[in-house]
N, C-alpha and C positions, 0 to 999 in steps of 0.2 A: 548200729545195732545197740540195744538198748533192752537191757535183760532178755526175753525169748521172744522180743520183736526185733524187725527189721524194718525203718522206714524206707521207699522208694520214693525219688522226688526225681520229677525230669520237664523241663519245659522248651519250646520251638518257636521261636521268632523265624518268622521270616514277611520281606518286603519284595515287592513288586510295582515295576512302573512301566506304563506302555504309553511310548509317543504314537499319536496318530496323528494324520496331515492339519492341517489347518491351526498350529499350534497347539492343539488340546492334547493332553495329556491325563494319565490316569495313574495315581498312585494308591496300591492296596497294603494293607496293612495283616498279617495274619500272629494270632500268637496264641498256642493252647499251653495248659498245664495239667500234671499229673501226682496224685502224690498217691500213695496206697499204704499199708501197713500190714506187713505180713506173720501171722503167730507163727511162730517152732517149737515142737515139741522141746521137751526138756534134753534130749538124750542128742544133743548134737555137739560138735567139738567146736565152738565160738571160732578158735584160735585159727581156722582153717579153714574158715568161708573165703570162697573165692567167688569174684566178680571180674566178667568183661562183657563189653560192648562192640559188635561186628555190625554192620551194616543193618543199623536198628535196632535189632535185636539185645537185650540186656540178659546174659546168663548169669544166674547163679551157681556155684556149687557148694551147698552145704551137707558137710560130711557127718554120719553120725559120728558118735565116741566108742571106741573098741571096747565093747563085755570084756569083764576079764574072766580069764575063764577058772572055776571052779573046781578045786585039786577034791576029786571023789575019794581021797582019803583024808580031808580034812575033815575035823569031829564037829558034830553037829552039837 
């Protein structure tokens, strides 16, 4: 994080080989990447961004910041 961004970066290698008779064989190659960059409001609490990753899935949770709340007999 980085003032009221958030960078996401994630990338997937993955290889593949299949033998078939006669000696030939085939090897593949796959690999993607991801990056994104997300704004946030000003009013969020930095300190209490929470991240996890489940089965693909990437959650964020960012919390806003508690108002404080405003004593209706303080002098204007």
């Amino acid at each position: 994080m980085e003032g009221n961004t958030i960078r996401i970066q994630a990338s997937k290698k993955e290889e593949k080989e299949h033998k078939e008779r006669d000696n030939y064989i085939t090897h593949e190659r796959y690999s993607s990447e991801m990056d994104r960059i997300v704004m946030l409001p000003t009013h969020i609490d930095a300190n209490k961004i929470e991240a996890t990753y489940e089965n693909g899935v990437l959650t964020l949770r960012v919390p806003r910041k508690k108002k404080l709340k405003q004593n209706r007999y303080q002098s204007r």
